[in-house]
Backbone as JSON, one array per atom type, in Angstrom:
{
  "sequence": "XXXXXXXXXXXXXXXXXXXXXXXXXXXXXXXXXXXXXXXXXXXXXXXXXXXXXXXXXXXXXXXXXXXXXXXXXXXXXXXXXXXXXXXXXXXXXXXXXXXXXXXXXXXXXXXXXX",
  "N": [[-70.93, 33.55, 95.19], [-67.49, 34.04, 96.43], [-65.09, 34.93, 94.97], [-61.45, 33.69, 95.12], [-58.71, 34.7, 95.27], [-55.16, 34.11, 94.66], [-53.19, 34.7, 94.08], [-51.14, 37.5, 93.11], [-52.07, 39.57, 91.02], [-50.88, 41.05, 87.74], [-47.33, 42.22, 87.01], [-44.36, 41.19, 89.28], [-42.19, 42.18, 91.66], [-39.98, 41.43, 91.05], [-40.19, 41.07, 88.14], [-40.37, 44.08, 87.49], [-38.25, 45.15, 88.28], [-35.93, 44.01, 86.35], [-37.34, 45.22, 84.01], [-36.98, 47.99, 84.26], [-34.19, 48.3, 84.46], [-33.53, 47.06, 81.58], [-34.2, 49.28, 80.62], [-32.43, 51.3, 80.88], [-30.66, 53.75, 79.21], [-28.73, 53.83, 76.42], [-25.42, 55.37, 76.86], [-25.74, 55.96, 78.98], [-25.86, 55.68, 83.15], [-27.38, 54.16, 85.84], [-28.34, 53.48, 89.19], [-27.73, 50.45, 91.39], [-30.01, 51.39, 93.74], [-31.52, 53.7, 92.28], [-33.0, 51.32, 90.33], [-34.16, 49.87, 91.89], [-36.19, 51.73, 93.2], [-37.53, 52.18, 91.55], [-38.85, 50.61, 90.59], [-40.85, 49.86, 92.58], [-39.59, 49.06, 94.77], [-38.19, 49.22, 98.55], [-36.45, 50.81, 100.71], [-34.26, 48.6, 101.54], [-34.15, 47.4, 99.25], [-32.43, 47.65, 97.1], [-30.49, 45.88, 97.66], [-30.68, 43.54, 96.45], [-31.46, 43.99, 93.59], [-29.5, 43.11, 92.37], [-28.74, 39.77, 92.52], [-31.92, 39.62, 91.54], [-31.63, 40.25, 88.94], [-29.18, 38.49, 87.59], [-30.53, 35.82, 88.1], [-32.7, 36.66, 86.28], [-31.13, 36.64, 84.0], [-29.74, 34.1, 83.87], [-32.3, 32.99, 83.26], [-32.58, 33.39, 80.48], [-32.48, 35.9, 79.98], [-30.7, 38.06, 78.11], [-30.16, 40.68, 77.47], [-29.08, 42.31, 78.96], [-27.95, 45.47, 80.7], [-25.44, 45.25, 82.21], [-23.05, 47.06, 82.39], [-24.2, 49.79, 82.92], [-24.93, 49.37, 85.44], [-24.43, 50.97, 88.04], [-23.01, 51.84, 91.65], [-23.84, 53.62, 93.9], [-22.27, 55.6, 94.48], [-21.2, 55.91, 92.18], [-19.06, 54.49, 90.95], [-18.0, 51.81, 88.93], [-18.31, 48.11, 88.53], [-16.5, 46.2, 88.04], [-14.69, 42.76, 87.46], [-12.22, 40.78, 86.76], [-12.82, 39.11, 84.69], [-14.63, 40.36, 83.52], [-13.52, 43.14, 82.94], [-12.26, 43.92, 80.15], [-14.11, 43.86, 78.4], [-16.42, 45.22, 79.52], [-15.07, 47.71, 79.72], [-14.91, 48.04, 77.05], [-17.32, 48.37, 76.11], [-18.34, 50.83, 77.83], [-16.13, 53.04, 76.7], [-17.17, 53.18, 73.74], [-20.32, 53.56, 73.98], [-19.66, 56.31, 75.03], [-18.99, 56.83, 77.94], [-17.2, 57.63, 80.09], [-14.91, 55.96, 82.35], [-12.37, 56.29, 85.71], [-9.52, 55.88, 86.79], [-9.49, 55.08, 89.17], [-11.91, 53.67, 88.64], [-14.13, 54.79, 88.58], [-17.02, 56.91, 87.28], [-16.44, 59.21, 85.6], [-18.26, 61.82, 84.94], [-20.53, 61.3, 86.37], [-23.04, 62.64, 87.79], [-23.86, 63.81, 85.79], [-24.64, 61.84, 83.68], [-26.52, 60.53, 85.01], [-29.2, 58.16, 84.98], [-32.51, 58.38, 86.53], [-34.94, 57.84, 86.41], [-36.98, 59.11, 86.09]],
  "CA": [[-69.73, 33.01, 95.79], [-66.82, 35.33, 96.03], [-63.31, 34.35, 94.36], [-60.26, 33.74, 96.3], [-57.26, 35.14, 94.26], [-54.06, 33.48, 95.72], [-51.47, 35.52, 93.38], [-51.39, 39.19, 93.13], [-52.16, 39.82, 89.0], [-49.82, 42.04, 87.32], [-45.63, 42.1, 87.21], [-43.71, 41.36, 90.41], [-41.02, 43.56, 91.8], [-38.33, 41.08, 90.09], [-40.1, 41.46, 86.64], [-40.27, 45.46, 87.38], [-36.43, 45.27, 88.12], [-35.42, 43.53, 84.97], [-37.67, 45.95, 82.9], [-36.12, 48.88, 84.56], [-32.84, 47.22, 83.72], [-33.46, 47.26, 80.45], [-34.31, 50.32, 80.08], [-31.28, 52.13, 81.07], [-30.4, 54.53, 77.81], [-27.0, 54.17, 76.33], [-24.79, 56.6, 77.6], [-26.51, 56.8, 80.78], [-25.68, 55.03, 83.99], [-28.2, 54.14, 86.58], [-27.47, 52.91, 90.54], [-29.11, 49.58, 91.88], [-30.83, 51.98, 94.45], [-32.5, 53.73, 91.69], [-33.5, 50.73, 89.78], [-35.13, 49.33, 93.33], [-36.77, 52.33, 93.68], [-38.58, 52.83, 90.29], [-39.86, 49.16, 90.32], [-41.42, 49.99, 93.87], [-39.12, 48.63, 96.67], [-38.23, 50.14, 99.7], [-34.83, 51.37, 101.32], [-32.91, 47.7, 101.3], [-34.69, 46.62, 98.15], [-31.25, 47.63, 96.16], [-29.69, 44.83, 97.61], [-31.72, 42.48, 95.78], [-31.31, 44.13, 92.35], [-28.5, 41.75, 91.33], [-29.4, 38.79, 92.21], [-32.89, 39.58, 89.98], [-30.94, 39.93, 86.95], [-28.41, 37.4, 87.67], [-31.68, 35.13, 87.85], [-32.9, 36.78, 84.88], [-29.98, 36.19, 82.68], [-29.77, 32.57, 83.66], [-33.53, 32.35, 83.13], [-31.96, 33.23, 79.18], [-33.21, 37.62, 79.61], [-29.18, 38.34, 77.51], [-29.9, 41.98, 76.63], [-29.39, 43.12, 80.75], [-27.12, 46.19, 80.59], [-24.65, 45.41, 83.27], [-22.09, 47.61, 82.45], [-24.25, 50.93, 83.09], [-25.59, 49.9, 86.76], [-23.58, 51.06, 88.8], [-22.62, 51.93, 92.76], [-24.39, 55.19, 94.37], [-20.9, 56.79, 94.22], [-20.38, 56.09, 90.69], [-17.91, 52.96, 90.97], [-18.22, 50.89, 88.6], [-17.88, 46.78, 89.68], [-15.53, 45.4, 87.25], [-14.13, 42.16, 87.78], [-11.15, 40.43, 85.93], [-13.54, 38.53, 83.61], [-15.56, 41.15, 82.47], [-12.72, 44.08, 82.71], [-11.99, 44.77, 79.19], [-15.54, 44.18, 77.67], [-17.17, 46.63, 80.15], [-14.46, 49.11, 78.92], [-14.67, 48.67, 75.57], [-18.58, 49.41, 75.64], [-18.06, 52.12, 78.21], [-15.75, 53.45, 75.36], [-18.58, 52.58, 73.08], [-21.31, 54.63, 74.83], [-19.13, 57.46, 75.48], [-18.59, 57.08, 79.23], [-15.56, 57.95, 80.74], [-14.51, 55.98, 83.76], [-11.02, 56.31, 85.71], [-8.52, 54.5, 86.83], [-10.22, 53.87, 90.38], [-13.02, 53.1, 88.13], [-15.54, 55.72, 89.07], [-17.74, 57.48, 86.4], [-15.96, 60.49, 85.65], [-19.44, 62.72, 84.75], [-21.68, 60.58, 86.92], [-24.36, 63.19, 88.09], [-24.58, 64.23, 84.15], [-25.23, 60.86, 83.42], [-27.09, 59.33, 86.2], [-30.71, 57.67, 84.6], [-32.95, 58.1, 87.44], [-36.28, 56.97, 85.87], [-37.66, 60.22, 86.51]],
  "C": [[-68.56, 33.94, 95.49], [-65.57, 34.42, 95.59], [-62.61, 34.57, 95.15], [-59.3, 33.81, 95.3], [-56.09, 34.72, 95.24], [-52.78, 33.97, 94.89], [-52.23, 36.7, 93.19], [-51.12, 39.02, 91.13], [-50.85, 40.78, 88.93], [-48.28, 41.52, 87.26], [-45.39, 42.2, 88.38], [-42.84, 42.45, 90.3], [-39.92, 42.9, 91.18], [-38.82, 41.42, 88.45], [-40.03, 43.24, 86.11], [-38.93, 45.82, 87.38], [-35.86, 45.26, 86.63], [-36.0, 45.02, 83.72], [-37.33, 47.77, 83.14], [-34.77, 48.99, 84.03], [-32.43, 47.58, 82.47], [-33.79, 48.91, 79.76], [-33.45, 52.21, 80.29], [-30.81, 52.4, 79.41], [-29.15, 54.18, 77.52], [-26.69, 55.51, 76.31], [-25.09, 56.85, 78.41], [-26.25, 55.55, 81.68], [-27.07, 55.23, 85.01], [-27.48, 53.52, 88.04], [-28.79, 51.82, 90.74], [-30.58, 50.44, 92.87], [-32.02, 52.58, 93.48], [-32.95, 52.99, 90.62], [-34.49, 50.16, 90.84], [-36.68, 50.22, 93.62], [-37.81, 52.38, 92.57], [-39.31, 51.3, 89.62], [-40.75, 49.13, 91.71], [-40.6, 49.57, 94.96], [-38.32, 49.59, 97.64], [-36.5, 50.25, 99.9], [-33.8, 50.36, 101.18], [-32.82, 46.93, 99.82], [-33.6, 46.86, 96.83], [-30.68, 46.55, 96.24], [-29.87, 43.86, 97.15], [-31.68, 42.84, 94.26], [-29.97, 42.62, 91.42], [-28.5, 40.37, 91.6], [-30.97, 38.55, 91.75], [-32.09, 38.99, 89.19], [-30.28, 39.17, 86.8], [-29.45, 36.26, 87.3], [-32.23, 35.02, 86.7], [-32.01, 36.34, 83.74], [-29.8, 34.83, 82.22], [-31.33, 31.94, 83.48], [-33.83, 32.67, 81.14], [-32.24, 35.12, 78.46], [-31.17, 37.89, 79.28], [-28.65, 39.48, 77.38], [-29.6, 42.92, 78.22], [-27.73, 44.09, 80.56], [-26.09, 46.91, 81.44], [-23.71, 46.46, 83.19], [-22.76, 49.3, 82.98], [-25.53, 50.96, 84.2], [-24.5, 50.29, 87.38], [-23.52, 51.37, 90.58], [-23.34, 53.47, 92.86], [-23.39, 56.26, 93.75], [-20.3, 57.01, 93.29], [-19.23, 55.37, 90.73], [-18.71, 52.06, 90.31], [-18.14, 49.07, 88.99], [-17.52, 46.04, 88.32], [-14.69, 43.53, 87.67], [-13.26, 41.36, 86.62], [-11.83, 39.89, 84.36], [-13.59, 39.35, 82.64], [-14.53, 42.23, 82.28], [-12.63, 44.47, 81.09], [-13.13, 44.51, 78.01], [-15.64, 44.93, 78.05], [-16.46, 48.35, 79.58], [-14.22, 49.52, 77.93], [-16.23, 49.14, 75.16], [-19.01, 50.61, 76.55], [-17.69, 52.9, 77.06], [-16.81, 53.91, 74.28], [-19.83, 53.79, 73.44], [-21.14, 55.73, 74.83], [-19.42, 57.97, 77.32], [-17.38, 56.78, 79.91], [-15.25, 57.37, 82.26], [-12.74, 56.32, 84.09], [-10.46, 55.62, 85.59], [-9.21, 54.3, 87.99], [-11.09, 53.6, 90.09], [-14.27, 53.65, 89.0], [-15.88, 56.52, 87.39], [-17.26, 58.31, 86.78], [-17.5, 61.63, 85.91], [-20.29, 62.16, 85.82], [-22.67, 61.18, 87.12], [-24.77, 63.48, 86.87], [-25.45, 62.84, 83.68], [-26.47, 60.03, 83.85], [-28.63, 59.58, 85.36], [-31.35, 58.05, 86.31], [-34.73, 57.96, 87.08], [-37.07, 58.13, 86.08], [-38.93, 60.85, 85.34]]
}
């Protein structure tokens, strides 16, 4: 009799996200695109990176190292809340953003899971 498997074994592409995620270096920035890409998904599959981890976080994953995903172009995404955490472990790290809040170094920095 043959088995009927009705889930694919292994880690999904949200638990490959998250562990991507996490494994952004300090001092190094990564872009959702290449966290999408190095868990397997395809060309829109960035847009889906943050609501993962958002998911993850509220599913109690704490250690997710928002402050060093960032935007293709090296823009960080600050918002009033988080503003002067993110810049005090920027600081912290030793990454330099501006004032329009772009990663000064960004191509030095950029993780790309390579």
């Amino acid at each position: 009799m043959n088995k009927i498997v009705t889930k694919k074994e292994g880690p999904t592409f949200s638990d490959r996200v998250v562990e991507a995620a996490l494994s952004v270096p300090a001092g190094r920035v990564t872009t959702y695109g290449h966290i999408a890409r190095a868990a397997g998904g395809g060309g829109q599959a960035a847009r889906s990176v943050s609501g993962i981890l958002g998911r993850a976080a509220n599913r109690g994953v704490k250690n997710i190292p928002w402050h060093r995903i960032v935007y293709a172009n090296g823009i960080v995404w600050i918002n009033s809340d988080h503003h002067d955490a993110r810049m005090k472990l920027y600081k912290k790290e030793g990454i330099s953003v501006n004032e329009k809040g772009k990663i000064i170094n960004f191509f030095d920095i950029l993780h790309t899971f390579d």
